[in-house]
N, CA, C and O atoms as CSV, one atom per row, in Angstrom:
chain,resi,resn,atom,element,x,y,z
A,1,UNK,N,N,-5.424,22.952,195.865
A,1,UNK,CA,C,-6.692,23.541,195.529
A,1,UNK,C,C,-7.790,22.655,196.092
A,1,UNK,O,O,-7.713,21.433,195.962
A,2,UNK,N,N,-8.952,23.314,196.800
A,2,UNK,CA,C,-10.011,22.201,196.948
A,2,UNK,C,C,-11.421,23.333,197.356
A,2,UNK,O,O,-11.702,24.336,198.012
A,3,UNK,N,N,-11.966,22.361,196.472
A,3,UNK,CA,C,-13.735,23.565,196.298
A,3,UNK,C,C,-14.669,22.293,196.973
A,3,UNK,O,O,-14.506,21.085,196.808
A,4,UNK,N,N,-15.514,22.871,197.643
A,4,UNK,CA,C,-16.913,22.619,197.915
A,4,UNK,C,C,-17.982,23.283,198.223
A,4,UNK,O,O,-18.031,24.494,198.440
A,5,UNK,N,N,-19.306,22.147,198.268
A,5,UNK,CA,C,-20.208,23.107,197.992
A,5,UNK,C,C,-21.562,22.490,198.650
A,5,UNK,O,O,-21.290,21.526,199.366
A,6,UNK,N,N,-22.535,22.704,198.609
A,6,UNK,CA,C,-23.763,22.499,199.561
A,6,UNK,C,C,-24.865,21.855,198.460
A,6,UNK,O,O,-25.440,22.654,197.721
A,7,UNK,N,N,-25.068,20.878,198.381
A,7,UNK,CA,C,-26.115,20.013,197.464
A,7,UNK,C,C,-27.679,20.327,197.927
A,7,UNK,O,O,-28.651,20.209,197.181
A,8,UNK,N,N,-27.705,20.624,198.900
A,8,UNK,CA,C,-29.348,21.251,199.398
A,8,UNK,C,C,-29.638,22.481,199.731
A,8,UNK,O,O,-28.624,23.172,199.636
A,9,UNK,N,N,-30.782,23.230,200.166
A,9,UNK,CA,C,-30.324,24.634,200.881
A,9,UNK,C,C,-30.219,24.214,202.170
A,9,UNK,O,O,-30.645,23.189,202.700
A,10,UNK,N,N,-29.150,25.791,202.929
A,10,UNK,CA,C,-28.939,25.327,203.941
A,10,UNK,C,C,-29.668,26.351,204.920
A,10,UNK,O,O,-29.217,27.390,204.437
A,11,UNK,N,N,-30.209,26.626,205.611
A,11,UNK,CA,C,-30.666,27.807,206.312
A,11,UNK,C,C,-29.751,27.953,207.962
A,11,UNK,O,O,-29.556,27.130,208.856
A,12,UNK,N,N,-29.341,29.458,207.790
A,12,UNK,CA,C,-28.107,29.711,208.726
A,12,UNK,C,C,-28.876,30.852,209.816
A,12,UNK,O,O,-29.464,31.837,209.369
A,13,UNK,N,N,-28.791,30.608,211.074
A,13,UNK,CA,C,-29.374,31.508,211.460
A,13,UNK,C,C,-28.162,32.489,212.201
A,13,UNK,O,O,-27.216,31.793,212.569
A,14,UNK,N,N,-28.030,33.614,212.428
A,14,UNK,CA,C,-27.394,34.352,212.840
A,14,UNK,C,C,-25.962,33.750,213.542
A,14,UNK,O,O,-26.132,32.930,214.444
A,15,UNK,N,N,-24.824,34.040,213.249
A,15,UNK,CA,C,-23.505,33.262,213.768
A,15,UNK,C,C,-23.201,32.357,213.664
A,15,UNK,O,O,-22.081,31.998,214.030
A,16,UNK,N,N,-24.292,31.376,212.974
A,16,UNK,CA,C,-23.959,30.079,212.675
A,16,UNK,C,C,-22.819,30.314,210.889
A,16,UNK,O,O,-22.710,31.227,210.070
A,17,UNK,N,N,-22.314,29.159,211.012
A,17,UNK,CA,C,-21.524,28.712,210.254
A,17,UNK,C,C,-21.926,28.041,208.963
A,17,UNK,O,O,-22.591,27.081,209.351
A,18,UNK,N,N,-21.895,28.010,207.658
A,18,UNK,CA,C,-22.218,26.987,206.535
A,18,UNK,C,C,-21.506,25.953,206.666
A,18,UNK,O,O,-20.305,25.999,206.929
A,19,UNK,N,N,-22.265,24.740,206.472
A,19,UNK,CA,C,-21.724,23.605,205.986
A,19,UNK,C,C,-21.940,23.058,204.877
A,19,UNK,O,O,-22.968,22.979,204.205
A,20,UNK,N,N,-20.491,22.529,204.653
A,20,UNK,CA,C,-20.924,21.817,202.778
A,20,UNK,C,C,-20.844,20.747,203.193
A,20,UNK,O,O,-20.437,20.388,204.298
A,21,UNK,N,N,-21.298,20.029,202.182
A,21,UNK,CA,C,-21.420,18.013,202.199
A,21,UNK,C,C,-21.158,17.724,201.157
A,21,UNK,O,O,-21.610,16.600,200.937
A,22,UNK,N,N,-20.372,18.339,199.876
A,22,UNK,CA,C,-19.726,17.669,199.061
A,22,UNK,C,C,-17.942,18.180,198.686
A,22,UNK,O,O,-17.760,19.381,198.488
A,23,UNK,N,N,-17.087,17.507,198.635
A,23,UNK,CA,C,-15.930,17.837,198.329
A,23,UNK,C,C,-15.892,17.719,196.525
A,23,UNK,O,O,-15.795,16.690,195.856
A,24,UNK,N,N,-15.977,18.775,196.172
A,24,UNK,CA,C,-16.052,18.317,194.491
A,24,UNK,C,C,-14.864,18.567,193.948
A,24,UNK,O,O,-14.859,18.137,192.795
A,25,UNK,N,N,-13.797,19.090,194.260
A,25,UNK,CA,C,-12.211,18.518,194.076
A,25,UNK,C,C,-11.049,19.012,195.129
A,25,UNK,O,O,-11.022,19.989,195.878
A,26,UNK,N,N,-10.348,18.233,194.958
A,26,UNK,CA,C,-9.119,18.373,195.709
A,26,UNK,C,C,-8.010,18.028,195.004
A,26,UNK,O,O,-8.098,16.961,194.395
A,27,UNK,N,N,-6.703,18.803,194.890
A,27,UNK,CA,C,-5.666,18.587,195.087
A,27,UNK,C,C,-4.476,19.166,195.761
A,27,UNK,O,O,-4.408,20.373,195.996
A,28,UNK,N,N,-3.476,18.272,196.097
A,28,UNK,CA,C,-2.407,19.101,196.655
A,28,UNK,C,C,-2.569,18.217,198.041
A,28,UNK,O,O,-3.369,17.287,197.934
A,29,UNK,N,N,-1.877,18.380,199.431
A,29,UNK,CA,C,-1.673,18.292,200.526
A,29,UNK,C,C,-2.048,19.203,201.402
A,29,UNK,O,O,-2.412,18.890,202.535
A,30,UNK,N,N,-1.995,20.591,200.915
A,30,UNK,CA,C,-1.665,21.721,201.874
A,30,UNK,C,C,-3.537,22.230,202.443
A,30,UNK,O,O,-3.850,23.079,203.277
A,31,UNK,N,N,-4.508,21.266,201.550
A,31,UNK,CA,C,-5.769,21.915,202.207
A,31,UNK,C,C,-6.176,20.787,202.285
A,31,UNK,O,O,-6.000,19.951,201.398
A,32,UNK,N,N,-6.875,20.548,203.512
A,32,UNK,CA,C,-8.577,19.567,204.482
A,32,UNK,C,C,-9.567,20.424,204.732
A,32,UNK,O,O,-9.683,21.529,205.262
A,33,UNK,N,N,-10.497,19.345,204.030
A,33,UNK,CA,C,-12.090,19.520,204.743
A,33,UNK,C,C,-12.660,18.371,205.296
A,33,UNK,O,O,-12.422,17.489,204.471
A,34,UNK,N,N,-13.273,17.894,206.220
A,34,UNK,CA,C,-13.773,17.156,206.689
A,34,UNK,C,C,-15.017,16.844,206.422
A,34,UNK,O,O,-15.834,17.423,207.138
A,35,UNK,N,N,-15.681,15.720,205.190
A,35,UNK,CA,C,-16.933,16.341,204.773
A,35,UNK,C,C,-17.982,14.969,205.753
A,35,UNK,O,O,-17.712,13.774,205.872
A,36,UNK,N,N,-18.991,15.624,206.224
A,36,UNK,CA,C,-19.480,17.096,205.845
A,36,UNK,C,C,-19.023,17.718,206.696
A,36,UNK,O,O,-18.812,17.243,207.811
A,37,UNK,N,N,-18.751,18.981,206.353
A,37,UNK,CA,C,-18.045,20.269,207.140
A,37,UNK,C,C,-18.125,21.406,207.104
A,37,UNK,O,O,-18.532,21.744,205.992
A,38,UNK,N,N,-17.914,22.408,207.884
A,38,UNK,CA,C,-17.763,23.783,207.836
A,38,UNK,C,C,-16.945,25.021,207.772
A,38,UNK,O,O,-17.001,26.251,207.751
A,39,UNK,N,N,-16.074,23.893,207.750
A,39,UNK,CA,C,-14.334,24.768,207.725
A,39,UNK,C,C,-13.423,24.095,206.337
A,39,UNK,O,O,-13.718,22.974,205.923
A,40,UNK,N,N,-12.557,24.726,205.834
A,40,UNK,CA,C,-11.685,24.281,205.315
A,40,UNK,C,C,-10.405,24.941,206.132
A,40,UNK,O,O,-10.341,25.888,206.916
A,41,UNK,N,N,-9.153,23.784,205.467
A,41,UNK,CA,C,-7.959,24.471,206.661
A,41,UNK,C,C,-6.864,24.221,205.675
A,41,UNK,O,O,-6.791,23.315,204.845
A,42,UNK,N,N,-5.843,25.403,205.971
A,42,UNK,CA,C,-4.774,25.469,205.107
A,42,UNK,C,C,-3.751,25.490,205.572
A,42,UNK,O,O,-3.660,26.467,206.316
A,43,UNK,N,N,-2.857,24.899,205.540
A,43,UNK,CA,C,-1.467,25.302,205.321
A,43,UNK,C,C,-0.379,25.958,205.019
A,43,UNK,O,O,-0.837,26.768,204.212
A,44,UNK,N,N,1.068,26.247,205.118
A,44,UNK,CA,C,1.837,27.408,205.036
A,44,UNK,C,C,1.725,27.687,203.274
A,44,UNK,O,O,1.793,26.832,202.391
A,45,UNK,N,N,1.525,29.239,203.118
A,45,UNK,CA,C,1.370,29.027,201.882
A,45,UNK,C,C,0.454,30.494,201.586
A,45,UNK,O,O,-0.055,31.210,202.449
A,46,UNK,N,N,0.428,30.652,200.364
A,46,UNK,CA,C,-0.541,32.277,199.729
A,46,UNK,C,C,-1.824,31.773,199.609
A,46,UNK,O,O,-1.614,30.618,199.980
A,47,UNK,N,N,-2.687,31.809,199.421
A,47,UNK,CA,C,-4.095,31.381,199.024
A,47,UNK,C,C,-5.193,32.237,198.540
A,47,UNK,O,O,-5.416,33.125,199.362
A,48,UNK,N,N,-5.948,32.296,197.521
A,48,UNK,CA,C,-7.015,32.928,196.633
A,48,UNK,C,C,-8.450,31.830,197.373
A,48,UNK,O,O,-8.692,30.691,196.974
A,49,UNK,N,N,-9.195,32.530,198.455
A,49,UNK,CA,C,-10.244,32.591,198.897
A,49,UNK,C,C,-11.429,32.982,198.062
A,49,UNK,O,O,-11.535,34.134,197.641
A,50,UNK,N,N,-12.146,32.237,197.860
A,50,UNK,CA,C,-13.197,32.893,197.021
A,50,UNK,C,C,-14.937,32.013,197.102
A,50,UNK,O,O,-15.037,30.792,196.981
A,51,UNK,N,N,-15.922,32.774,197.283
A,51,UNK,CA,C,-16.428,32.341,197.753
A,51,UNK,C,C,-18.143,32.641,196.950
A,51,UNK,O,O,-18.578,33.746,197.276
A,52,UNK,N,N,-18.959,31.955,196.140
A,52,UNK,CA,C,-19.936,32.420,195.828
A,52,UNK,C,C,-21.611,31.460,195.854
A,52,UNK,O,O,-21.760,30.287,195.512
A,53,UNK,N,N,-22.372,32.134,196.217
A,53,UNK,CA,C,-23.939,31.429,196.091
A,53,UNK,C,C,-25.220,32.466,196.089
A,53,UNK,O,O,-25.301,33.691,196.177
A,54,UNK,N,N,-25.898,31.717,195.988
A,54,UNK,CA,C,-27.887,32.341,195.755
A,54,UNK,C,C,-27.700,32.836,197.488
A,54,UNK,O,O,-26.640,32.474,197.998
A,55,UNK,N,N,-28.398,33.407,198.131
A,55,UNK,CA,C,-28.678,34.004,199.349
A,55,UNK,C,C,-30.558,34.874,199.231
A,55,UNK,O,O,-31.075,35.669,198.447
A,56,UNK,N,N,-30.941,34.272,200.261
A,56,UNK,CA,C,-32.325,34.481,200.614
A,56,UNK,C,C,-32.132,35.205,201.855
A,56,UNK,O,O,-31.369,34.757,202.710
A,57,UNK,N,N,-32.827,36.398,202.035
A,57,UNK,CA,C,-33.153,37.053,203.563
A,57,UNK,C,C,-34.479,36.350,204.159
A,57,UNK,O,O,-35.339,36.112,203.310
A,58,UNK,N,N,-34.731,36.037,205.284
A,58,UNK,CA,C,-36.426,35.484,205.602
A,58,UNK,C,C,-37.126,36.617,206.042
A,58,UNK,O,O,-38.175,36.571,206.685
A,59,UNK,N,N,-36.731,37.302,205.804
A,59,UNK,CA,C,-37.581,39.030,205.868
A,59,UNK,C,C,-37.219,39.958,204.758
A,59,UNK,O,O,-36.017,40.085,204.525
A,60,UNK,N,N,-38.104,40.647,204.015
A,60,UNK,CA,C,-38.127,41.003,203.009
A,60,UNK,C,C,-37.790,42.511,203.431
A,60,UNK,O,O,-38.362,42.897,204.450
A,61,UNK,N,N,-36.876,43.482,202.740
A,61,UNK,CA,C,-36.332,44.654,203.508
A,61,UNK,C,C,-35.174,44.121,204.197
A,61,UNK,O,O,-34.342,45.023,204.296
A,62,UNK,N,N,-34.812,43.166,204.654
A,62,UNK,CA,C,-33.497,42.913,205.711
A,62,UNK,C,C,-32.292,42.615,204.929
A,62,UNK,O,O,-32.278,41.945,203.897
A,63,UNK,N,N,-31.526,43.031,205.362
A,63,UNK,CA,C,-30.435,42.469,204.690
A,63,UNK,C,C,-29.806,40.863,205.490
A,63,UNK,O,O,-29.657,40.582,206.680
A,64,UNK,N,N,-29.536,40.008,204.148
A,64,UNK,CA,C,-28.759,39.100,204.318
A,64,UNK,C,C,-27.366,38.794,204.274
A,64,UNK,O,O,-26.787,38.612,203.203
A,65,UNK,N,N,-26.930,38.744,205.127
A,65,UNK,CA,C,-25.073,39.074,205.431
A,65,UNK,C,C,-24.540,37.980,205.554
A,65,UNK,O,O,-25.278,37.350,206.311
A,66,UNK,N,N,-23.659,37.333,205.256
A,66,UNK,CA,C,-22.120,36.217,204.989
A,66,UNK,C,C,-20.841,37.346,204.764
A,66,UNK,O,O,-20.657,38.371,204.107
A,67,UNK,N,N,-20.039,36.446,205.790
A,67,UNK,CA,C,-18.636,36.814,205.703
A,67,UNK,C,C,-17.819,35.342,205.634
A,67,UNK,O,O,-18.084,34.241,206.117
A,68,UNK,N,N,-16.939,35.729,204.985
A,68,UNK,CA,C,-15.814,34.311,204.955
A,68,UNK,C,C,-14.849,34.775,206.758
A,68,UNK,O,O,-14.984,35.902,207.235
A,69,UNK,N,N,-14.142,33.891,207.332
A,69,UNK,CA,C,-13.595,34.218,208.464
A,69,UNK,C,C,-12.262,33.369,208.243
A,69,UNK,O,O,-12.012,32.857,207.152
A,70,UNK,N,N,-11.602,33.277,209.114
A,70,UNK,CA,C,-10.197,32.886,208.845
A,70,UNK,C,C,-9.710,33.191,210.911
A,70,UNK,O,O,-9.596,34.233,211.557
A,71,UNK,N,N,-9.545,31.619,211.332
A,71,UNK,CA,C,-9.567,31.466,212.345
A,71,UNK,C,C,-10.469,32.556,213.413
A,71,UNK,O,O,-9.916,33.335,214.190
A,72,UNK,N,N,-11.666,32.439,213.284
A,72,UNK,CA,C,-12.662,32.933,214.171
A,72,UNK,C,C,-12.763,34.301,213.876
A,72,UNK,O,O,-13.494,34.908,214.658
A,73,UNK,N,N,-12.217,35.015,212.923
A,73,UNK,CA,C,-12.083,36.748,212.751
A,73,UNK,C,C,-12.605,36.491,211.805
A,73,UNK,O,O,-12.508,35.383,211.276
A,74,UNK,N,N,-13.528,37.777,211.193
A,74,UNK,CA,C,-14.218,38.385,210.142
A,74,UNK,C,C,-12.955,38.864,209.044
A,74,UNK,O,O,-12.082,39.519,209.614
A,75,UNK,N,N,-12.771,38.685,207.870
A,75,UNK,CA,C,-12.194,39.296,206.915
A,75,UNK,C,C,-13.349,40.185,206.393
A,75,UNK,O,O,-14.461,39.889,205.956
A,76,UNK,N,N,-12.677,41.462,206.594
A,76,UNK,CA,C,-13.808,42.183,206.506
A,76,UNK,C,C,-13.592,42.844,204.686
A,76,UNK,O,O,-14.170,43.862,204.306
A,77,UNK,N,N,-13.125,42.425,204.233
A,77,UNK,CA,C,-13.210,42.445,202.662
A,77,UNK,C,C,-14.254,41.275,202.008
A,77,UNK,O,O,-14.890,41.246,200.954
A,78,UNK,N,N,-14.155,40.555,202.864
A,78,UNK,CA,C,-15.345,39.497,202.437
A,78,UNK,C,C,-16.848,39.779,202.351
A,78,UNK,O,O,-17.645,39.164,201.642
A,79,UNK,N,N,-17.120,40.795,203.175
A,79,UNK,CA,C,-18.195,40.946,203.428
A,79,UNK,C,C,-19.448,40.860,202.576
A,79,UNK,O,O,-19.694,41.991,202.158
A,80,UNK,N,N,-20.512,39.804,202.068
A,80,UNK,CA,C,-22.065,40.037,201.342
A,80,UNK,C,C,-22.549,40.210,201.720
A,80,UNK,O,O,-22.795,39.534,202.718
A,81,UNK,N,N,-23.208,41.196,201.445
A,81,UNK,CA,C,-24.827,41.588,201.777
A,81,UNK,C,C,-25.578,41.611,200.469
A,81,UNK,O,O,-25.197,41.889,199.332
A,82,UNK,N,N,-27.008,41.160,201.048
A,82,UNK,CA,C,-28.133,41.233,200.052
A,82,UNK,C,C,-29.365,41.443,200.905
A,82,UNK,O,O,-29.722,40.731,201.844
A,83,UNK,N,N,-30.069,42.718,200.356
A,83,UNK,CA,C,-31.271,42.881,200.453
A,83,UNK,C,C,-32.169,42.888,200.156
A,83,UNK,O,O,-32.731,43.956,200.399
A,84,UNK,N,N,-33.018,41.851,199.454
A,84,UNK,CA,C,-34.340,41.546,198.762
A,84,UNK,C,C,-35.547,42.522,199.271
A,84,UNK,O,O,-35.702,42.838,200.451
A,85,UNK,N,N,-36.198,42.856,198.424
A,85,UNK,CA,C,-37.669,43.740,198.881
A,85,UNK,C,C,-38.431,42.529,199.284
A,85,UNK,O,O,-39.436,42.993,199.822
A,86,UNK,N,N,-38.497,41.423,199.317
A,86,UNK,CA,C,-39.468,40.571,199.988
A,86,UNK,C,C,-38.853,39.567,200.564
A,86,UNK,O,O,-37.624,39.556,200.480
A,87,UNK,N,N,-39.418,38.662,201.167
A,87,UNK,CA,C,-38.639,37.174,201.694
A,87,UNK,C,C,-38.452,36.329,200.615
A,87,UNK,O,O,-39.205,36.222,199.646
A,88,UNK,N,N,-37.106,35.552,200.882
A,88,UNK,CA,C,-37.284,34.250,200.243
A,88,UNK,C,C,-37.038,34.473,198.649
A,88,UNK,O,O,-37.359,33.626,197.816
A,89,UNK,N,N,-36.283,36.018,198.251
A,89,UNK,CA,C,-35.983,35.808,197.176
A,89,UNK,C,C,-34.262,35.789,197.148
A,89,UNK,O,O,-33.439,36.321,197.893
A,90,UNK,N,N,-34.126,34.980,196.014
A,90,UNK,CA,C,-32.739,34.556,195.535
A,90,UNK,C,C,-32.007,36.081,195.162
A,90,UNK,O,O,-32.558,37.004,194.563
A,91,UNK,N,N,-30.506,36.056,195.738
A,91,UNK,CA,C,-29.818,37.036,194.743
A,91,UNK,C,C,-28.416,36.348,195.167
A,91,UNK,O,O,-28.223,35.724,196.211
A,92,UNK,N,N,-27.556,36.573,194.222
A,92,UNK,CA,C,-26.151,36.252,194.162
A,92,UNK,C,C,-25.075,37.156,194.671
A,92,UNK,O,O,-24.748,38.287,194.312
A,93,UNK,N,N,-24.606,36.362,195.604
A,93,UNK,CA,C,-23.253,37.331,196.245
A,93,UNK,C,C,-21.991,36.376,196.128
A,93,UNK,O,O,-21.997,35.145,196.114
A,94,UNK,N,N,-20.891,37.249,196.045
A,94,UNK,CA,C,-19.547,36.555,195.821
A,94,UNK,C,C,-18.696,37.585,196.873
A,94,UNK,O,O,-19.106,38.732,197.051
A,95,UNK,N,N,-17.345,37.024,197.626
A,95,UNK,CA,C,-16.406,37.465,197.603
A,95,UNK,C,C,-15.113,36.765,197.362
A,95,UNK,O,O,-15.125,35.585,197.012
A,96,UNK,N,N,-14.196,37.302,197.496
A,96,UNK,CA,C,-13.022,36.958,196.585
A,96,UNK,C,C,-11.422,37.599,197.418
A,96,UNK,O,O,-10.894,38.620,196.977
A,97,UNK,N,N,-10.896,36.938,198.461
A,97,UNK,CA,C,-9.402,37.698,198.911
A,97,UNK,C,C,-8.417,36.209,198.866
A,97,UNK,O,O,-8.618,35.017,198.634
A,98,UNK,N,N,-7.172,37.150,199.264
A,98,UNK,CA,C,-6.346,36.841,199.524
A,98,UNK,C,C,-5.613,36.483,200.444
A,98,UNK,O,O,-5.384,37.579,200.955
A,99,UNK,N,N,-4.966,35.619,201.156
A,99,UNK,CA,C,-4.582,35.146,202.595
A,99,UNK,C,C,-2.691,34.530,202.819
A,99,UNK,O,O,-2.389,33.579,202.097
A,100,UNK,N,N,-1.872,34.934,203.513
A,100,UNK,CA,C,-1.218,34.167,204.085
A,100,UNK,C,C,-1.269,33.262,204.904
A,100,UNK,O,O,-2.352,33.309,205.487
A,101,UNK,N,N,-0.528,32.307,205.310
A,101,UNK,CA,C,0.255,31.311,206.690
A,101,UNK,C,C,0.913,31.204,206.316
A,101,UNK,O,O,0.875,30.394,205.390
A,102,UNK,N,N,2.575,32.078,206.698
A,102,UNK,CA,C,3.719,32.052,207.307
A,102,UNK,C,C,4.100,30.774,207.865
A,102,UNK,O,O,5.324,30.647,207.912
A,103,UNK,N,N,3.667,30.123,208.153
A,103,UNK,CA,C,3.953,28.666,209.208
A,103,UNK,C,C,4.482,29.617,210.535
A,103,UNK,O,O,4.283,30.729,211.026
A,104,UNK,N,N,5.203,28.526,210.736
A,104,UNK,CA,C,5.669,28.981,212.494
A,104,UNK,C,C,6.841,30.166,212.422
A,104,UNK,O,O,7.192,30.704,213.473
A,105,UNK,N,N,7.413,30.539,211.196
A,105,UNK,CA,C,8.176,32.032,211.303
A,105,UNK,C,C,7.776,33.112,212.114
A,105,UNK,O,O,8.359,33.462,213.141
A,106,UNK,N,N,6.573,33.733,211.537
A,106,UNK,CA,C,5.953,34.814,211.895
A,106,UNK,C,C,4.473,34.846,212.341
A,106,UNK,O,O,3.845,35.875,212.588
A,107,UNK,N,N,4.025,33.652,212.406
A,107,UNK,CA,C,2.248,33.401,212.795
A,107,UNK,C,C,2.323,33.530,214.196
A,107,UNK,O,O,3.129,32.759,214.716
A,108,UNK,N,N,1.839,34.128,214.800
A,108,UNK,CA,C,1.607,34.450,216.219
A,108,UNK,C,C,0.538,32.678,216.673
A,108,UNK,O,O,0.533,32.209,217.811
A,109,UNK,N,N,-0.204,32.051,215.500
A,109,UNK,CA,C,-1.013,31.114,215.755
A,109,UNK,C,C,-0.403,30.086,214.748
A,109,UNK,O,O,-1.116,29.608,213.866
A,110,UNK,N,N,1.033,29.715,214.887
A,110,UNK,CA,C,1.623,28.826,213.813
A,110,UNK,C,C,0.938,27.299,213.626
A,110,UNK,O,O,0.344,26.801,214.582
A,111,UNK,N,N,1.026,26.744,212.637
A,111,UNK,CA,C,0.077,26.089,211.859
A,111,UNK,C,C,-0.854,26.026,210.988
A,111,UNK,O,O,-0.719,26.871,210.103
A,112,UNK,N,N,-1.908,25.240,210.867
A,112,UNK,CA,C,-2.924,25.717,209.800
A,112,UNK,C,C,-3.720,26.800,210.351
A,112,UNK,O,O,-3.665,27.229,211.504
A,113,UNK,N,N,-4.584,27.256,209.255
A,113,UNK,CA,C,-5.821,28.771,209.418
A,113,UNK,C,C,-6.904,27.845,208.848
A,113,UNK,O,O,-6.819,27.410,207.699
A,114,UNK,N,N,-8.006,27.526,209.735
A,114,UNK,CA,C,-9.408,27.513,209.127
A,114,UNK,C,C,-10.106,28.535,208.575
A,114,UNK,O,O,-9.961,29.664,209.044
A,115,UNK,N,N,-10.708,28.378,207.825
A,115,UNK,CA,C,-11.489,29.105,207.024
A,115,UNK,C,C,-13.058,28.265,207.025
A,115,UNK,O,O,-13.456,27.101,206.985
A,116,UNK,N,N,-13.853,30.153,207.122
A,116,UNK,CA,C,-15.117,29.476,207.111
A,116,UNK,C,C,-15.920,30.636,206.386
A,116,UNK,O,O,-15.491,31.679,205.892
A,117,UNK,N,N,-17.410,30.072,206.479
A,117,UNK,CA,C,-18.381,31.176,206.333
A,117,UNK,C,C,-19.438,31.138,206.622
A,117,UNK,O,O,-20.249,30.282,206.269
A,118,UNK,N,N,-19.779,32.790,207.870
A,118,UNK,CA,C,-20.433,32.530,209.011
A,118,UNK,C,C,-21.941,33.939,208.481
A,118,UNK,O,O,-22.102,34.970,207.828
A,119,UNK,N,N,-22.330,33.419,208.944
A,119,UNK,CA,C,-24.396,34.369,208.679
A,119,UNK,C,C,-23.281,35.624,209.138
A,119,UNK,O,O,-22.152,35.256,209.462
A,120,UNK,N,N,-23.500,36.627,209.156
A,120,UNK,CA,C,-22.838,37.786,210.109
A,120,UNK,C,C,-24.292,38.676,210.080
A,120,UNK,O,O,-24.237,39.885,210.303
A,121,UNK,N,N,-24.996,38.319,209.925
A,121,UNK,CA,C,-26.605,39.621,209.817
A,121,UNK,C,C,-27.412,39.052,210.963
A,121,UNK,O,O,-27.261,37.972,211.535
A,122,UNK,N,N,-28.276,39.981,211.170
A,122,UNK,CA,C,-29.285,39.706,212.473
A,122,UNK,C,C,-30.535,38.906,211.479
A,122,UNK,O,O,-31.522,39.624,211.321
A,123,UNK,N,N,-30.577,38.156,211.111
A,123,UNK,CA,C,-31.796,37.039,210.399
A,123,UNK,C,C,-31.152,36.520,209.831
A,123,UNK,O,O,-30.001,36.825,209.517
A,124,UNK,N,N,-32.216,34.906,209.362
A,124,UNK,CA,C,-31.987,34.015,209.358
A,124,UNK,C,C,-30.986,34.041,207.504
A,124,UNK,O,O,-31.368,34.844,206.653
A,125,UNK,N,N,-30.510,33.655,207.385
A,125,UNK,CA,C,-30.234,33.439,205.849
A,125,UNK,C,C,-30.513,31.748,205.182
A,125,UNK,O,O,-30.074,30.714,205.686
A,126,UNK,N,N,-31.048,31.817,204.393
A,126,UNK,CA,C,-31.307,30.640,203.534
A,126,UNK,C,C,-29.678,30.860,202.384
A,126,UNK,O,O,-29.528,32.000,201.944
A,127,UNK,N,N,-28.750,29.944,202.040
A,127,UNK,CA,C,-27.991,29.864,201.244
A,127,UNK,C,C,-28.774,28.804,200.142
A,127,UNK,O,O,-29.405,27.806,200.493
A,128,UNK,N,N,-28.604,29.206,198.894
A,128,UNK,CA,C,-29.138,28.057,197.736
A,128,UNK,C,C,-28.010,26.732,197.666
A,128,UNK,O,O,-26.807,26.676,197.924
A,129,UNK,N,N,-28.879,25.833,197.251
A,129,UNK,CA,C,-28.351,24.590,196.489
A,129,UNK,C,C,-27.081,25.226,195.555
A,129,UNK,O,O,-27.232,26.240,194.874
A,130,UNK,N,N,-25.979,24.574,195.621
A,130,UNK,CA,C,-24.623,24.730,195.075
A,130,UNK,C,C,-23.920,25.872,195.205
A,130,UNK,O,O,-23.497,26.541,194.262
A,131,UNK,N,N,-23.789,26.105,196.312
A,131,UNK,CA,C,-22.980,27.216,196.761
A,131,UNK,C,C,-21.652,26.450,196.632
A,131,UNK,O,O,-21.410,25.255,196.798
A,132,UNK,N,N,-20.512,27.938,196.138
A,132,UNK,CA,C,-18.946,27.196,195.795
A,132,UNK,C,C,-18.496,27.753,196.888
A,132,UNK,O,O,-18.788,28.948,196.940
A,133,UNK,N,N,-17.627,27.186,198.193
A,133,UNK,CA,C,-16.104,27.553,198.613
A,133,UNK,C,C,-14.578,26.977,198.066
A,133,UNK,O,O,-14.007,25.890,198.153
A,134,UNK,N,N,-14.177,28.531,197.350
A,134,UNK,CA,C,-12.966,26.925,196.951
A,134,UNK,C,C,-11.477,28.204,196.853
A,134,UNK,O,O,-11.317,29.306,196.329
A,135,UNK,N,N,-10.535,27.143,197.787
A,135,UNK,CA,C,-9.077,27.886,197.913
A,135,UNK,C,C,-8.323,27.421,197.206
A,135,UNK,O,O,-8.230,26.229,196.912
A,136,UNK,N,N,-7.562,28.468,196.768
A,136,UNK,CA,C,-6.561,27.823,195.642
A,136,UNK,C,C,-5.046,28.495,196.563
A,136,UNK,O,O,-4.879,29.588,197.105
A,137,UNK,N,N,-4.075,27.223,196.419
A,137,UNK,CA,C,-2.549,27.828,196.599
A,137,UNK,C,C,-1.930,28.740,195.239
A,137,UNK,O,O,-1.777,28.399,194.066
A,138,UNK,N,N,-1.665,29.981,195.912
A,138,UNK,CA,C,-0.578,30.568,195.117
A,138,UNK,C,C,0.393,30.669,194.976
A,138,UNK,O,O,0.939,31.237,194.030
A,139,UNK,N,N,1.086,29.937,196.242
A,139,UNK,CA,C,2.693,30.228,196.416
A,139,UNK,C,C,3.041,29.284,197.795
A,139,UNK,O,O,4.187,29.246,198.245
């Protein structure tokens, strides 16, 4: 299991990636983050992805979009959006899946899967102070 999270805001502009700068727990072997970082990476194994924070659009009317990704692809169950009627206001989005790595059996990309979470909207997104990423092994 290992969660982190972002101690300041971070402002993401389109395709860019979040980074956290605190590791606030870890255990187990099977997950790294490199702090500060933008990826976490897992090992063979089930995993409960889950992912939640404050989100600001810098245009009021726009929607603000985050997706979690999993080696450079969109999980498209992940998908937040938030659309504030003005700029710069706070609203809370979460998503929440599920993931394999097979290891080298059946992974066409055997080894670990990074995991991330990338702006996916056309403007800028502000993420709030203490945003959680945190994977848990299931199996």
């Amino acid at each position: 299991m290992i969660r982190v999270t972002n101690t300041a805001p971070v402002v993401l502009t389109p395709g860019q990636a979040l980074t956290f700068n605190d590791l606030v727990w870890k255990s187990g072997k099977c997950e790294t983050f490199r702090n500060p970082g933008g990826s976490i990476r897992v090992g063979e194994g089930v995993y409960r992805v889950t992912f939640h924070a404050n989100i600001a659009s810098a245009t009021g009317g726009t929607a603000a979009q985050l997706t979690i990704y999993a080696d450079g692809a969109p999980l498209l169950e992940t998908v937040m959006i938030s659309t504030p009627a003005t700029a710069d206001i706070f609203n809370n989005v979460s998503a929440e899946t599920t993931i394999g790595n097979c290891g080298n059996c059946c992974n066409p990309n055997p080894g670990n899967i990074t995991l991330t979470v990338v702006n996916t909207g056309t403007v800028n997104v502000t993420v709030g102070a203490g945003a959680n990423f945190y994977v848990e092994r299931r199996a």
